[in-house]
C-alpha positions as CSV (number, residue, x, y, z in Angstrom):
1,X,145.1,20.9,-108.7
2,X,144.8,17.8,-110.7
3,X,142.9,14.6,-111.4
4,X,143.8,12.5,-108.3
5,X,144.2,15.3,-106.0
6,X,143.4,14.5,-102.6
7,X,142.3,17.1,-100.2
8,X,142.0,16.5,-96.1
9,X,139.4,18.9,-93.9
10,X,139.3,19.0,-90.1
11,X,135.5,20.6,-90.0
12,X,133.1,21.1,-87.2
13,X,129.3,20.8,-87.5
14,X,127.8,21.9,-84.4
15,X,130.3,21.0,-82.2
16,X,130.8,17.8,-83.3
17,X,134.2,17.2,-85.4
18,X,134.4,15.9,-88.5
19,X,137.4,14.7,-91.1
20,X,136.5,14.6,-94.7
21,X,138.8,13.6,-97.9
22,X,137.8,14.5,-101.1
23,X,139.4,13.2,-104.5
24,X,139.4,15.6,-107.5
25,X,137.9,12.9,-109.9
26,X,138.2,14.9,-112.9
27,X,139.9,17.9,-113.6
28,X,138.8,20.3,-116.9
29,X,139.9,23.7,-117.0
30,X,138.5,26.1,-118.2
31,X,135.2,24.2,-117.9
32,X,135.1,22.9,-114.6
33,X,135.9,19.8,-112.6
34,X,134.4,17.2,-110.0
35,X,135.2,16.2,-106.2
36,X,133.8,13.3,-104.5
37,X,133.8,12.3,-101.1
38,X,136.2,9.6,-100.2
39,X,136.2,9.4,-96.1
40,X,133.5,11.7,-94.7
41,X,130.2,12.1,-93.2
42,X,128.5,11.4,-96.3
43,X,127.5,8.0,-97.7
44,X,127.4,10.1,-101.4
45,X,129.1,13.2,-102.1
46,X,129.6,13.8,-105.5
47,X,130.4,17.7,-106.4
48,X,130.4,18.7,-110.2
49,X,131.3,22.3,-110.4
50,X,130.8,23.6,-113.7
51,X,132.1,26.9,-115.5
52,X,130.5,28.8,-119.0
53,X,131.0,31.8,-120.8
54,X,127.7,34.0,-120.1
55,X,126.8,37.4,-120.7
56,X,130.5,38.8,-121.1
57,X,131.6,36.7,-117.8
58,X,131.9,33.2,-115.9
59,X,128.7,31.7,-114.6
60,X,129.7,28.8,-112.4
61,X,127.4,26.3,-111.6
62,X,127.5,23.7,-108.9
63,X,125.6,20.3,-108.9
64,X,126.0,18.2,-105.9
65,X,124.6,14.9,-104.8
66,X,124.5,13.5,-101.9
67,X,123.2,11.4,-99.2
68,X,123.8,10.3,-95.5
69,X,124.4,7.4,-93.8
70,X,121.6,5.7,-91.6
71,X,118.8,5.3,-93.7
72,X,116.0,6.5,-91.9
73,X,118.0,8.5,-89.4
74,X,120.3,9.8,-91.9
75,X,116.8,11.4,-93.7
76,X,115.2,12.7,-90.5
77,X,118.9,14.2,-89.7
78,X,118.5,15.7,-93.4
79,X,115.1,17.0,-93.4
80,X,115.4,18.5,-89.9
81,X,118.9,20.2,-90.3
82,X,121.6,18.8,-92.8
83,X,119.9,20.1,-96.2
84,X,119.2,23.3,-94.4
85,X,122.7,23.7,-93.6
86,X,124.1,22.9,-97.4
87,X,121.9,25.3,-99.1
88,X,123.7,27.9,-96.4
89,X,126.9,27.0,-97.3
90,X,126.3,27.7,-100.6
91,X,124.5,30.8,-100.5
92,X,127.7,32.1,-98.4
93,X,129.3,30.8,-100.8
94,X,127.6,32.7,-103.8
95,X,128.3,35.7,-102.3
96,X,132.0,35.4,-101.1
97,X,132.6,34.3,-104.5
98,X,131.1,37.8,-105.9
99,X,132.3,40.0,-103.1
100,X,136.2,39.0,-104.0
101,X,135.3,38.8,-108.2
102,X,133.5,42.2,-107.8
103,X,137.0,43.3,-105.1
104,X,134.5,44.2,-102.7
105,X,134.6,44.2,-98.7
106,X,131.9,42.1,-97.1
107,X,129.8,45.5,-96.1
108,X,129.7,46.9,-99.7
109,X,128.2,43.9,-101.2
110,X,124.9,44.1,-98.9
């Protein structure tokens, strides 16, 4: 991974497909780094993930902003499913990320 990188998804969101392309904007190991939305379903995606010493380990911090296209549509579309649906994914997320830090099987970590 570097500054410049370029990463293509094929996604689905109920049902419907979905290509996305993301550019690593800046890249700062061990601290953390920044992807942004280049050609996707967003009209904003900017993704800062951050990493800090804490407590003996790594707390890593995401800060995302976004927004959708179609002004008034694109915030009924948010309120009604879309930020339900990002606050999901990053609560799976959270705990993949500590399930495979912690070498854990998905049933342990419940």
């Amino acid at each position: 991974m570097a500054a410049g990188a370029r990463i293509r998804y094929r996604l689905s969101w109920h049902g419907l497909p979905i290509n996305w392309t993301t550019e690593i904007r800046r890249w700062d190991p061990p601290y953390g780094f920044v992807d942004v939305q280049l050609q996707g379903p967003y009209q904003l995606w900017h993704h800062a993930h951050r990493f800090e010493s804490h407590g003996g380990g790594t707390r890593m911090t995401d800060v995302v902003r976004y927004r959708l296209p179609l002004g008034v549509i694109g915030k009924a579309v948010h309120l009604l499913k879309v930020r339900r649906d990002i606050e999901e994914i990053f609560d799976y997320r959270r705990h993949r990320i500590r399930e495979l830090l912690a070498g854990r099987t998905p049933a342990e970590v419940n």
